[in-house]
C-alpha positions as CSV (number, residue, x, y, z in Angstrom):
1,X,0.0,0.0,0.0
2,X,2.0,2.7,-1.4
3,X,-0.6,5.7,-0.2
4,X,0.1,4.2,3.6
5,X,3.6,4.2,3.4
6,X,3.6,8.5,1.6
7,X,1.5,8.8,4.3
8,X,3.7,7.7,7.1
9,X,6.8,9.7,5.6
10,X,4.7,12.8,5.4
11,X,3.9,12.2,9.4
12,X,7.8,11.6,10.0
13,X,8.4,14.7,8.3
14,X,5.8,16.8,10.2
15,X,7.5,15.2,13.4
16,X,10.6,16.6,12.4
17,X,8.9,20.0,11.6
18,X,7.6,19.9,15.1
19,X,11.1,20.9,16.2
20,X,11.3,24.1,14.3
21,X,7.5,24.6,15.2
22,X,8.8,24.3,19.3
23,X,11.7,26.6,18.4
24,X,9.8,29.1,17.1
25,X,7.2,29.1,20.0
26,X,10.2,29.1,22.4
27,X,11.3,31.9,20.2
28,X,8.6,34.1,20.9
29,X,8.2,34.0,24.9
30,X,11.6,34.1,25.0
31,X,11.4,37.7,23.5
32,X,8.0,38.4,25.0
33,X,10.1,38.4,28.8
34,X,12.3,40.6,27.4
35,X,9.8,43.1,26.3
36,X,7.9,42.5,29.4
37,X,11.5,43.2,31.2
38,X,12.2,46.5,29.1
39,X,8.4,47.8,30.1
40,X,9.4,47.6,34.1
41,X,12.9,47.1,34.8
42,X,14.7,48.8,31.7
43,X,17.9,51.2,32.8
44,X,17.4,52.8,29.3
45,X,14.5,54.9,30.2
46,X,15.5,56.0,33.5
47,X,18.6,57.4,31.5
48,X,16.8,59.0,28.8
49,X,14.4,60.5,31.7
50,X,17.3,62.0,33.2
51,X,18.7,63.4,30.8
52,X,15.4,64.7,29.4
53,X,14.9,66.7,33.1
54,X,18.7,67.4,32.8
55,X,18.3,69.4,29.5
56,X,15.5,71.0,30.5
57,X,16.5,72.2,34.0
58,X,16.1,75.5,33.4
59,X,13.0,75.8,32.5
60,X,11.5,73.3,34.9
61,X,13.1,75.4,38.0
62,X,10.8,78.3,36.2
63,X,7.8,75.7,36.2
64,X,8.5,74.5,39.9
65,X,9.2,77.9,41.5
66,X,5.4,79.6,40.2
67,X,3.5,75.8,40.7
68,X,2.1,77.2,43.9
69,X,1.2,80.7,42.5
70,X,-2.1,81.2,42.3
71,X,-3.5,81.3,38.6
72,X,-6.2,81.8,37.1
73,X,-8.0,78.9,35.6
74,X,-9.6,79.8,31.7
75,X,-11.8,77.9,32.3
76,X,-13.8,78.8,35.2
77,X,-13.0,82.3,34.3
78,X,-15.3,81.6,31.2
79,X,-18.2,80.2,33.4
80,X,-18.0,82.8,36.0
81,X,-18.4,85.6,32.8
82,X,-21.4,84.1,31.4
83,X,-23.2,83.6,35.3
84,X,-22.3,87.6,35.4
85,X,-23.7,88.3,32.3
86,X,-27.1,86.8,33.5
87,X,-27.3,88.8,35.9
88,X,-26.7,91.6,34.6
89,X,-22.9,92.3,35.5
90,X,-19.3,93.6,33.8
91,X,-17.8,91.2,32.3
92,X,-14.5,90.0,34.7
93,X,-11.3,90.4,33.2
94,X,-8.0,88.4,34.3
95,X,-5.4,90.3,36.1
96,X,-2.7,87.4,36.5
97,X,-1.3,85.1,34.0
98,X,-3.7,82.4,32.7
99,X,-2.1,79.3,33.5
100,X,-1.0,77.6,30.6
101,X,1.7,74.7,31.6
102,X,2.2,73.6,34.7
103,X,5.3,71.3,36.5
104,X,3.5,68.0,36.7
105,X,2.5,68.8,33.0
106,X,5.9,69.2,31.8
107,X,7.5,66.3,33.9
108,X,4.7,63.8,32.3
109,X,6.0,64.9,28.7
110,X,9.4,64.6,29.3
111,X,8.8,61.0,30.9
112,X,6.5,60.2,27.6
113,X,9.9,61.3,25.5
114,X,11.4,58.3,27.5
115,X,8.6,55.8,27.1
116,X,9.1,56.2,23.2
117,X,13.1,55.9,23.2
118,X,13.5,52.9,25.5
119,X,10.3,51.0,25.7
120,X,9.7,51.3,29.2
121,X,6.3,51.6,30.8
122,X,5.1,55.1,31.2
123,X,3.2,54.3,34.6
124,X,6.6,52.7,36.1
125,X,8.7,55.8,34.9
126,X,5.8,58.3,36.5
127,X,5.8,56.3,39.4
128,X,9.5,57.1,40.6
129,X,8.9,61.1,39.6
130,X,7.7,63.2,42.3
131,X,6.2,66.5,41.5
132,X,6.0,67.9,45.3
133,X,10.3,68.0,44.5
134,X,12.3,70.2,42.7
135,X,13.9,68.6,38.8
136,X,17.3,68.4,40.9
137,X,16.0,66.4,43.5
138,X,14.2,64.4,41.0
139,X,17.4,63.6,39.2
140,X,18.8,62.3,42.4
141,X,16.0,60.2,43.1
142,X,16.3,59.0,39.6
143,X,19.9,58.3,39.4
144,X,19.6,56.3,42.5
145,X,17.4,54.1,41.3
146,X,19.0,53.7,38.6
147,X,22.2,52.5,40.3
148,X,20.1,49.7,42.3
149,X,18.8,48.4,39.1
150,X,22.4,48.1,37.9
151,X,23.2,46.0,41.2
152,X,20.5,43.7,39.8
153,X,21.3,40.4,38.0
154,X,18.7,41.4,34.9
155,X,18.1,39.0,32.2
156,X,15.9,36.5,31.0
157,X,16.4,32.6,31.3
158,X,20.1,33.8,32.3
159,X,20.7,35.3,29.4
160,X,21.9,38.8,29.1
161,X,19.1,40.4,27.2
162,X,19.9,43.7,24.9
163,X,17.6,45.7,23.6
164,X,18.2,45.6,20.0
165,X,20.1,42.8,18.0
166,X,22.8,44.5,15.9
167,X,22.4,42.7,12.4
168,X,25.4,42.6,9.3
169,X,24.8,42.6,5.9
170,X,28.3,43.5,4.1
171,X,29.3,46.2,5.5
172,X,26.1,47.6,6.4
173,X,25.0,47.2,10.1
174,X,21.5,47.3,11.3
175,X,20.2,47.4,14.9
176,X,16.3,45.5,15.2
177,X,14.7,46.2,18.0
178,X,13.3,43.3,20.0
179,X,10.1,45.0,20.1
180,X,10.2,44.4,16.2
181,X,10.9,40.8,16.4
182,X,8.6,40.1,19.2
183,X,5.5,41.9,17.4
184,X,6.2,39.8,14.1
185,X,6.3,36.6,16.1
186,X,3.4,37.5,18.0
187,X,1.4,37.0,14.7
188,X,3.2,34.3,13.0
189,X,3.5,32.1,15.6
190,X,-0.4,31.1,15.6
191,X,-0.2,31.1,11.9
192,X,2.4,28.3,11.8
193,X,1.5,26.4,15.1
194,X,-2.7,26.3,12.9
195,X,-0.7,25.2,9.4
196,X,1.0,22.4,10.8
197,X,-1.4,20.9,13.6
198,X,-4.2,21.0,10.5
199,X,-2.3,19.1,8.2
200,X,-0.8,17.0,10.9
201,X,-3.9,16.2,12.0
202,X,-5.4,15.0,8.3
203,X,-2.5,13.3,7.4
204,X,-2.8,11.3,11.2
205,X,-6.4,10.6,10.3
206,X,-6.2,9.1,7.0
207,X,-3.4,7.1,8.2
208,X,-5.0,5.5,10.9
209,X,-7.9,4.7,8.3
210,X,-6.1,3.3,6.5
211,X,-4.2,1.1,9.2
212,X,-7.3,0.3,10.5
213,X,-8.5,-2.2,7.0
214,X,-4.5,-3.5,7.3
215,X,-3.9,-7.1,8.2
216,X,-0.1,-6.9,8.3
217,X,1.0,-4.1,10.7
218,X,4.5,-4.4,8.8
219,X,2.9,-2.5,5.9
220,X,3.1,0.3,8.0
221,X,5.8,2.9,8.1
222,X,8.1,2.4,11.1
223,X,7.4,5.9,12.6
224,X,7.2,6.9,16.7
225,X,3.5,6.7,16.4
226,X,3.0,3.5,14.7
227,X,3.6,1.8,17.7
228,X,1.3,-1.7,17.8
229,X,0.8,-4.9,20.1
230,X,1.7,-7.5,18.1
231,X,1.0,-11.0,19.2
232,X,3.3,-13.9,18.0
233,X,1.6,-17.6,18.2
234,X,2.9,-20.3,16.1
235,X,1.0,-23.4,14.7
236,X,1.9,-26.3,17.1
237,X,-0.2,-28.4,18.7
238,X,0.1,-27.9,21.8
239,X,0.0,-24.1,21.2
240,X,-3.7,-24.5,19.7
241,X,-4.9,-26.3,23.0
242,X,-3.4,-23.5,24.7
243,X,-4.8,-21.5,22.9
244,X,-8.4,-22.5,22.7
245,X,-8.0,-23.3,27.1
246,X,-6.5,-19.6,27.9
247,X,-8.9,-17.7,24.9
248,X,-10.7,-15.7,27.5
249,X,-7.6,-14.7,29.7
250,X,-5.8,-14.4,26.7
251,X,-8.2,-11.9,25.3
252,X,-8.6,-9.8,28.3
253,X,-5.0,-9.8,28.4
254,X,-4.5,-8.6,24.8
255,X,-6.8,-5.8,25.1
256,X,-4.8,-4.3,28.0
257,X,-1.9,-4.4,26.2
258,X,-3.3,-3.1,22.8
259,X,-5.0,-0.1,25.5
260,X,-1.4,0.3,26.7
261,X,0.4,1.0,23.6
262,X,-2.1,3.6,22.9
263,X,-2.0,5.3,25.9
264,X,1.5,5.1,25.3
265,X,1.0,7.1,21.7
266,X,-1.3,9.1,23.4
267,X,1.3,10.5,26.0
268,X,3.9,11.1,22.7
269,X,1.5,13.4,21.2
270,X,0.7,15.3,24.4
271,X,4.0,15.9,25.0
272,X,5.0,17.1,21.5
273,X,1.9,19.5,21.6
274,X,2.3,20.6,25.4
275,X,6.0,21.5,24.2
276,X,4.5,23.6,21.6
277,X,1.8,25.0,23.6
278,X,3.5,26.0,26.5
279,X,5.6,28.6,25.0
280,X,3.1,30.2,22.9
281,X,0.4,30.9,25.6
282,X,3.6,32.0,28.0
283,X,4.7,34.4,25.5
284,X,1.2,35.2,24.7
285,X,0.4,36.4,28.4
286,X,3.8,38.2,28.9
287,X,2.1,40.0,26.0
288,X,-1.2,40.9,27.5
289,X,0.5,42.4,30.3
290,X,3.1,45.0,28.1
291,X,1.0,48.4,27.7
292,X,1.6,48.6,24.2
293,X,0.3,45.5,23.2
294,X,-3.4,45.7,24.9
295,X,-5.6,45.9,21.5
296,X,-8.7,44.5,20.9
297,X,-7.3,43.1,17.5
298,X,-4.4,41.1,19.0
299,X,-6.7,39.3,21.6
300,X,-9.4,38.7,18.9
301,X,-6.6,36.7,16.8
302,X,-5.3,35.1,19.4
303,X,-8.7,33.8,21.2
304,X,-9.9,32.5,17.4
305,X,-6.4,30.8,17.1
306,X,-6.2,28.9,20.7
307,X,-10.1,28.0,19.9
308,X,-8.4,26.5,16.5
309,X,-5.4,24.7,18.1
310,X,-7.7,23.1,20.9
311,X,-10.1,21.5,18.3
312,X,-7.4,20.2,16.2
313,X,-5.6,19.1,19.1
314,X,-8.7,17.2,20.6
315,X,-9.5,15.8,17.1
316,X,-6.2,14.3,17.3
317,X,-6.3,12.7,20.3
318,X,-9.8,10.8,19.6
319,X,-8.1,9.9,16.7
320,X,-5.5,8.5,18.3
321,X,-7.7,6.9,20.9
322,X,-9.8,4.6,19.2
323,X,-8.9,4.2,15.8
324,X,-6.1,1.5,17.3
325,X,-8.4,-1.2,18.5
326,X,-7.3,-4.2,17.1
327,X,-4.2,-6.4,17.6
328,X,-1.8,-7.5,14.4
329,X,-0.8,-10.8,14.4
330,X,2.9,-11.7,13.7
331,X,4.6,-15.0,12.0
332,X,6.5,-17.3,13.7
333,X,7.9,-20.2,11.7
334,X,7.0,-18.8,8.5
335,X,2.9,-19.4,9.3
336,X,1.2,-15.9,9.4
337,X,-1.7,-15.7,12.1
């Protein structure tokens, strides 16, 4: 049977394929941590906020020395105007500047300049800036953080993390980001992981039809699945009395058997997909919790895909569960059974 044994190499192949499929999935969480790590702990923006207070020192002193002058607000100016104009009163004009940026204001763009150069989170940068202080005190507080994040042992899987990979081409150099890498992985990953469970899964379940009608399990292809009780009686005589005394024993003891090498398959194939799995719904929630990353569109992919991925991987399993319920006979003595 020619189309059983194509079949069987085209499931050996896809078994191979499973290792690139796991690398890539490993792939992706492994650069979703270090995303993840450069949106809390990243030293790059608490040096790009410093610097950004540090150039604009000047001006912030200005900002923080008239914070507590009183101003008036446009705003309320506006509704007080039209409340005296219905009753019949002069207009009120302002006598003191009208407020128009204030310290905290200028200290949360200056933090956003940061967010966009390094990656970090904008809520963990604002959380170490203190607008009650003065930009020189900030800076302190700042640089001492800084200097206890440097202490830290920071990487992921203990590997030292940077934030962009420098690339070659000739003599042309190119720095990716890892944000790059990790948002193109974060869409191709359920692409690949859907392409090759579908066609691993049709290609497993014509084979097992297949195997099912066979009455010679060698006509199967020797891969890791194919894995069959095979029972091995020969023609004497006194093996046919035994045979006919122990039937029911024998029986009940061949089906445990048969039920154990599938379980045995079964396991195989959980393990192969739960090494694929595992790493791509990791990677997926290190996602979910970066800032960035939180769109509506992403987790709409990525629900349809896992919805996918389960009923291909269930399908597979009941495959694998019952299409296996017979037991192949071997030859001993040249006499097939």
């Amino acid at each position: 049977m020619n189309l059983l044994t194509d079949l069987g190499k085209r499931i050996e192949r896809l078994l191979y394929l499973s290792i690139f499929i796991m690398a890539v999935c490993w792939g992706f969480n492994y650069f979703a941590q270090t995303v993840l790590y450069t949106q809390k702990l990243n030293p790059n923006g608490y040096d790009a906020l410093i610097n950004g207070l540090d150039e604009n020192i000047d001006y912030l002193n200005g900002l923080f020395s008239n914070k507590n002058e009183a101003l008036d607000d446009p705003l309320e100016l506006l509704r007080l105007n039209k409340v005296r104009e219905k009753l019949g009163l002069e207009r009120k004009e302002s006598k003191k500047p009208v407020k128009r940026m204030s310290y905290e204001n200028q200290l949360s763009i200056i933090a956003q300049g940061a967010v966009r150069i390094s990656g970090i989170d904008y809520d963990v940068l604002m959380g170490q800036i203190d607008s009650r202080i003065s930009p020189s005190d900030n800076i302190k507080k700042l640089q001492e953080q800084r200097s206890k994040i440097n202490d830290m042992s920071i990487n992921v899987w203990g590997i030292e993390s940077p934030s962009k990979l420098l690339l070659s081409y000739g003599d042309s150099k190119y720095k990716v980001a890892n944000n790059l890498i990790t948002t193109i992985l974060l869409y191709l990953t359920p692409l690949l992981i859907i392409v090759w469970l579908s066609s691993f899964y049709m290609t497993r379940n014509r084979e097992a039809s297949l195997i099912r009608d066979a009455s010679d399990y060698r006509i199967t292809y020797p891969h890791i699945l194919n894995l069959f009780f095979v029972t091995s009686i020969d023609m004497s005589r006194e093996s046919w009395e035994l045979r006919f005394v122990n039937a029911k024993n024998k029986k009940i003891t061949d089906q445990w058997l048969c039920r154990l090498y599938t379980l045995v398959r079964v396991i195989i194939i959980a393990v192969l997909l739960s090494l694929i799995f595992y790493p791509y719904v990791s990677g997926l929630k290190a996602m979910c919790s970066v800032s960035n990353y939180n769109a509506y569109f992403m987790y709409a992919i990525h629900i349809v895909s896992v919805i996918i991925m389960l009923i291909f991987s269930l399908s597979l399993l009941f495959v694998e569960i019952t299409f296996t319920n017979k037991i192949f006979s071997g030859r001993l003595g040249g006499v097939k059974i």
